[in-house]
SEPADREN-522581 format. One record per residue (C-alpha): residue number from 1; z, y, x. Coordinates in Angstrom, 3 decimals, decimal comma. Each point is the difference from the previous one (the first is absolute). Example, Ala and Ser with C-alpha at 12.3 -4.5 7.8 and 13.67 -1.06 7.14 Angstrom:
BEGIN
<pt><k>1</k><pz>7,800</pz><py>-4,500</py><px>12,300</px></pt>
<pt><k>2</k><pz>-0,660</pz><py>3,440</py><px>1,370</px></pt>
//
This chain:
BEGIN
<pt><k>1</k><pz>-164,592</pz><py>144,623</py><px>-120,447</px></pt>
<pt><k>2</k><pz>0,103</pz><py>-3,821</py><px>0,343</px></pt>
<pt><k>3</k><pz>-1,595</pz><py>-1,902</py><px>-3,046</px></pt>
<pt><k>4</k><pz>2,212</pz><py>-2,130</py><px>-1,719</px></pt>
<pt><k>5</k><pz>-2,226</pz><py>-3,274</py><px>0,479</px></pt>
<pt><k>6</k><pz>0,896</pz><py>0,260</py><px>3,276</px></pt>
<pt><k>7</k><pz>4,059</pz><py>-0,043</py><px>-0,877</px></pt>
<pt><k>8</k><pz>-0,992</pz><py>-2,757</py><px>-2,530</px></pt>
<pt><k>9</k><pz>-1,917</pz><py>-1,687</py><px>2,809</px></pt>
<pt><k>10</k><pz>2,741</pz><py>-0,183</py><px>2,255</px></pt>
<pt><k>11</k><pz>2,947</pz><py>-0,959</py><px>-2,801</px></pt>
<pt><k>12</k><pz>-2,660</pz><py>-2,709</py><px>-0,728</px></pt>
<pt><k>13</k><pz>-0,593</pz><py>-1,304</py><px>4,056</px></pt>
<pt><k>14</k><pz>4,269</pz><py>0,164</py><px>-0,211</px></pt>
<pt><k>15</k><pz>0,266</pz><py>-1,804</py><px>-2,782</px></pt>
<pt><k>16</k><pz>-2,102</pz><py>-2,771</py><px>0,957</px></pt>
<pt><k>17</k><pz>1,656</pz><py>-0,465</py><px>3,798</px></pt>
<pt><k>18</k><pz>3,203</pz><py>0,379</py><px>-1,540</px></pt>
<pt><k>19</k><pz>-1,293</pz><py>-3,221</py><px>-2,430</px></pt>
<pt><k>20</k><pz>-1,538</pz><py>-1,907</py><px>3,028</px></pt>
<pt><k>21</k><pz>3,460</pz><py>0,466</py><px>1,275</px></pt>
<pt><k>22</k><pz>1,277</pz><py>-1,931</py><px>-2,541</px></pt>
<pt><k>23</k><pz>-1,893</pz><py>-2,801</py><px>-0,967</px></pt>
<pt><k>24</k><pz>-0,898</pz><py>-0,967</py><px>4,087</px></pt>
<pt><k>25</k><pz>3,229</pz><py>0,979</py><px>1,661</px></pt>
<pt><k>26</k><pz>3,184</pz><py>-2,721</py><px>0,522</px></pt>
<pt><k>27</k><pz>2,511</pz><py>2,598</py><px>1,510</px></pt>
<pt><k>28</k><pz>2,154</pz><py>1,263</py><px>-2,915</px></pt>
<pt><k>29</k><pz>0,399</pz><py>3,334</py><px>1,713</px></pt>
<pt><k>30</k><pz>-3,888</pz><py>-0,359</py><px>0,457</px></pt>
<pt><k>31</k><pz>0,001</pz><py>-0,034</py><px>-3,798</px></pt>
<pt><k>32</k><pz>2,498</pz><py>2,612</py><px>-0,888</px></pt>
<pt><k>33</k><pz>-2,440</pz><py>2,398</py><px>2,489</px></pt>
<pt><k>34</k><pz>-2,812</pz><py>-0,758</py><px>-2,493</px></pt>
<pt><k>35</k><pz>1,741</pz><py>0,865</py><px>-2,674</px></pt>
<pt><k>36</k><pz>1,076</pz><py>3,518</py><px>1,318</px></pt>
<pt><k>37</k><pz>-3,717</pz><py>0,280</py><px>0,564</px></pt>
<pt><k>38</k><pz>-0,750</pz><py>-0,597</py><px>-3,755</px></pt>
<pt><k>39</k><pz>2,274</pz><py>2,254</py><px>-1,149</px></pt>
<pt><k>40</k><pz>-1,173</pz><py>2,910</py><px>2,660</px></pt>
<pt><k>41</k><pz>-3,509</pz><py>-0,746</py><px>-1,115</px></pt>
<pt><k>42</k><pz>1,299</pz><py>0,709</py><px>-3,764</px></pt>
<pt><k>43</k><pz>1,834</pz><py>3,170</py><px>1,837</px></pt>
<pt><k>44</k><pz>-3,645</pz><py>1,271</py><px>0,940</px></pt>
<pt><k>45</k><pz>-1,494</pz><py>-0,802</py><px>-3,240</px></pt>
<pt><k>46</k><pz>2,244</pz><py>1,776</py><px>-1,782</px></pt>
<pt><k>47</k><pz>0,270</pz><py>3,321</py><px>1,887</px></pt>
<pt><k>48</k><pz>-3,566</pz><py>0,131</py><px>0,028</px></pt>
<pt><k>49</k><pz>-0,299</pz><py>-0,262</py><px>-3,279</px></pt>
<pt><k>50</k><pz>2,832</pz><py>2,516</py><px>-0,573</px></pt>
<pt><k>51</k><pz>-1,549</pz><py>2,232</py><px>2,316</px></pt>
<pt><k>52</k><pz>-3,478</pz><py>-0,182</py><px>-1,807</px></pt>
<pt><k>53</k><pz>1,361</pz><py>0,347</py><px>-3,622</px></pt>
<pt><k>54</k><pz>2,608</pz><py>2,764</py><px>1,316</px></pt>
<pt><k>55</k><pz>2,811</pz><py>-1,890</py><px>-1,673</px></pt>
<pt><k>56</k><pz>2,998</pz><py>-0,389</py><px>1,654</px></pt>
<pt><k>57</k><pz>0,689</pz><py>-3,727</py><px>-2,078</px></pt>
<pt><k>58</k><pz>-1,290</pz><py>-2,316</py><px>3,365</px></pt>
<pt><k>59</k><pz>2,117</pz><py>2,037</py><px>1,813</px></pt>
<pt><k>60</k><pz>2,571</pz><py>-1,195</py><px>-1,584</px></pt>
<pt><k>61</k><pz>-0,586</pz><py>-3,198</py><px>-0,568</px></pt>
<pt><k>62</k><pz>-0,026</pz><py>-0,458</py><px>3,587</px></pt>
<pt><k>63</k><pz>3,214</pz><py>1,303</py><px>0,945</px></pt>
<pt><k>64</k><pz>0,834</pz><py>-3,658</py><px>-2,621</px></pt>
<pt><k>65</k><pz>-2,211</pz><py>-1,902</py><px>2,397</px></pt>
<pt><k>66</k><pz>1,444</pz><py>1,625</py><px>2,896</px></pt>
<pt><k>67</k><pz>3,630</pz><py>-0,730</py><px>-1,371</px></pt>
<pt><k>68</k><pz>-0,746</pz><py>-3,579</py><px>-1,054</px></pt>
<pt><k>69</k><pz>-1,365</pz><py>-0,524</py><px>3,182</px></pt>
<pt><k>70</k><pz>3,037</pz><py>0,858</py><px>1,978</px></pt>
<pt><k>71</k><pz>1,699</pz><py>-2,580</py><px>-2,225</px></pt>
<pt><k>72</k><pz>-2,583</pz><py>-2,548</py><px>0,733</px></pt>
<pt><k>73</k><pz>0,609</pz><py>0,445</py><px>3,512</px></pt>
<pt><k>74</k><pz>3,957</pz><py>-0,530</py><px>0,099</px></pt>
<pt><k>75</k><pz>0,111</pz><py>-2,419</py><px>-2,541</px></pt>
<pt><k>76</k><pz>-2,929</pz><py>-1,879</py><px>1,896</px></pt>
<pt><k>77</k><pz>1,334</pz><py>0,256</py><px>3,322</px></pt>
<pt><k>78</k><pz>3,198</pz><py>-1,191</py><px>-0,971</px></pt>
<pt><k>79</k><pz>-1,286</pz><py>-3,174</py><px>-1,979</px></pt>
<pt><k>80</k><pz>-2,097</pz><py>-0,330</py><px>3,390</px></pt>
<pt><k>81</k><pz>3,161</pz><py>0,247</py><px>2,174</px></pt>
<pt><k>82</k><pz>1,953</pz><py>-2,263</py><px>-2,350</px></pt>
<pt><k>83</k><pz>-3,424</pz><py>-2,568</py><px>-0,106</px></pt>
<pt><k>84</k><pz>0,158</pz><py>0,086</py><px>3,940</px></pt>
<pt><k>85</k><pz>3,060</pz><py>-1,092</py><px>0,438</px></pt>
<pt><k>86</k><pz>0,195</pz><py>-3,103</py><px>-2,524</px></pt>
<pt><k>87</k><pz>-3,188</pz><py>-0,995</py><px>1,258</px></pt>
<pt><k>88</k><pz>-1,237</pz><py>0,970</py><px>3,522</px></pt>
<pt><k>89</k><pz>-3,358</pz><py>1,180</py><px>-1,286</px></pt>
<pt><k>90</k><pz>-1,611</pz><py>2,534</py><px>-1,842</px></pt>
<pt><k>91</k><pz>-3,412</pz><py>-2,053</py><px>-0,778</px></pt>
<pt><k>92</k><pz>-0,925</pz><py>0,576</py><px>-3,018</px></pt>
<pt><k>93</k><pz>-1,219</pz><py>-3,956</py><px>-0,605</px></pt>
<pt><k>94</k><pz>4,016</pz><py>-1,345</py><px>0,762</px></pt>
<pt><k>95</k><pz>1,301</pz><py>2,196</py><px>-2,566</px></pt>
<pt><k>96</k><pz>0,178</pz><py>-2,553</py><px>-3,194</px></pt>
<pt><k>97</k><pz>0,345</pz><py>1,745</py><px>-2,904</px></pt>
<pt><k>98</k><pz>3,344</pz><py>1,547</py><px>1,704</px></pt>
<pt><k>99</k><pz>1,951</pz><py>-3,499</py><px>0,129</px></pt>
<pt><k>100</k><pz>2,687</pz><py>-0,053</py><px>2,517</px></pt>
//
């Protein structure tokens, strides 16, 4: 049986990668890649934890992260589509405050 620091380690190394992501990257979809990587580092953390306390609560909770997630994705990738096309970039530093 695998301990759960080592589940807890790797949510953890996820979460902070998926962080790095964010504050260093300037691609938006860059970004929105970090973010999934936050949330699947919560996904670990929480089926570890479910695992451990044989509750079936984190499971559930991340079938919400999962669904949220999708939504994330198309309402992300459509503001990034939309974005693209108004502007001709998808750096993060042109983006003001969503003017067009």
């Amino acid at each position: 049986m695998v301990p759960l620091e080592w589940y807890l380690t790797i949510g953890f190394l996820l979460f902070a990668i998926g962080v790095t992501g964010v504050l260093i990257r300037r691609s938006i979809i860059m970004v929105l890649l970090s973010i999934e990587l936050i949330l699947n580092s919560a996904n670990i953390t929480f089926i570890a934890y479910a695992y451990y306390l044989q509750s079936i609560t984190g499971q559930i909770m991340v079938f919400f992260i999962l669904t949220m997630a999708a939504a994330e994705v198309a309402f992300g990738l459509a503001l990034v589509i939309a974005l693209f096309r108004v502007r001709g970039s998808l750096n993060v530093d042109e983006i003001n405050l969503l003017k067009w």
